[in-house]
C-alpha positions as CSV (number, residue, x, y, z in Angstrom):
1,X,149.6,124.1,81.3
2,X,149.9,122.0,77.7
3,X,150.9,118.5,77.5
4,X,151.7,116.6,80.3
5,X,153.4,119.1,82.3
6,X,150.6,119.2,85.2
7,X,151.8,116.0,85.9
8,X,155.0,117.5,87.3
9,X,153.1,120.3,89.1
10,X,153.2,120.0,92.9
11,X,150.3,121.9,93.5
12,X,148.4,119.8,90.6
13,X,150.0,116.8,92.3
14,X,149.0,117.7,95.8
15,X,145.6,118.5,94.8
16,X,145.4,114.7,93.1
17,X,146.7,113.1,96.4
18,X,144.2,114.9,98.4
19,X,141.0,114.1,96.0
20,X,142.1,110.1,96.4
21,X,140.0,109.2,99.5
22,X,137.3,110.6,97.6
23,X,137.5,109.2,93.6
24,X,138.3,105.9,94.8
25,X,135.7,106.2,97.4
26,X,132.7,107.0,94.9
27,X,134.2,104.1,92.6
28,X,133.5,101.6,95.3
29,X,130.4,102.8,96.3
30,X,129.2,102.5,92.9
31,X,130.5,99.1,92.7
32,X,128.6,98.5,96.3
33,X,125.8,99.1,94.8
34,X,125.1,98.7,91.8
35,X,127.6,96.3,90.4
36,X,128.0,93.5,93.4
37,X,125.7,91.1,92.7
38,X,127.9,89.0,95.3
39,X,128.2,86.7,97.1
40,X,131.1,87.1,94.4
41,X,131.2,90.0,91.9
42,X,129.1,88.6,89.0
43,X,127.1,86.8,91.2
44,X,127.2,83.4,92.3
45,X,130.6,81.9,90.5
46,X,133.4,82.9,91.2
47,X,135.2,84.5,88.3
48,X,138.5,86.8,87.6
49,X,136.9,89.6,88.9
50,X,136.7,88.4,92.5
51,X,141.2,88.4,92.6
52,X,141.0,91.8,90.8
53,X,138.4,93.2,93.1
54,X,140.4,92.1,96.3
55,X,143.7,93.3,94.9
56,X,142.1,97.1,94.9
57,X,140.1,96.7,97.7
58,X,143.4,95.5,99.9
59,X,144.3,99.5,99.4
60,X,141.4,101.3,100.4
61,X,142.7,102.1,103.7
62,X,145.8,103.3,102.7
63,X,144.0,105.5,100.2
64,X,141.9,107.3,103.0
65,X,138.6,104.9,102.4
66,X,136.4,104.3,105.0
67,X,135.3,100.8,104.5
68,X,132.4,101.0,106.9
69,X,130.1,102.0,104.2
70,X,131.4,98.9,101.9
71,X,129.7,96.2,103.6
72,X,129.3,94.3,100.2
73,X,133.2,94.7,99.3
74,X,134.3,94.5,103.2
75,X,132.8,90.5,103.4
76,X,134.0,89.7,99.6
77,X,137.5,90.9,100.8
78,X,137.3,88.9,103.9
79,X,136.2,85.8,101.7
80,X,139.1,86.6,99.7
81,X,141.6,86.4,102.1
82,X,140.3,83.0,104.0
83,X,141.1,81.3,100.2
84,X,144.1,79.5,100.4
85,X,145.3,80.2,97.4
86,X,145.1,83.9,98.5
87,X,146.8,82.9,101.5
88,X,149.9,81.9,100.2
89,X,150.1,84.8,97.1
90,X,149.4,87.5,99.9
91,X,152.4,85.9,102.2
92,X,154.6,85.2,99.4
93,X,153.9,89.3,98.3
94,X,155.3,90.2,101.8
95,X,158.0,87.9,101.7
């Protein structure tokens, strides 16, 4: 197919969908371990990464990822949410 027409194929769309769990799985993993420097993302300070990081990371599960082999990300996510000011943006999100 030319153009952007795969991107209305089912079967092209179906075949994306399925490959999720494991794209977004190998992204993390790399970020496991070779990126985390933790105990937040660049290290030591906490910087814009760390909200950006826990934004993705809240939808691993729903994209099939098995977050038993993201220790690293797992306890920055955790960290995450205990912040107050991640308190109140994640229950103002769900209303």
């Amino acid at each position: 197919m030319r153009g952007t027409r795969w991107a209305d194929d089912p079967v092209a769309i179906a075949e994306m969908k399925r490959k999720v769990p494991q794209t977004v799985g190998e992204c993390f993993a790399l970020i496991e371990r070779r990126m985390f420097t933790g105990p937040w993302v660049m290290g030591d300070s906490y910087t814009i990464c760390d909200p950006y990081l826990f934004t993705l990371a809240q939808w691993l599960e729903a994209d099939g990822v098995d977050l038993a082999g993201l220790p690293k990300v797992a306890d920055h996510r955790a960290r995450m949410a205990e912040r107050p000011a991640v308190t109140k943006a994640v229950a103002q999100e769900r209303g």
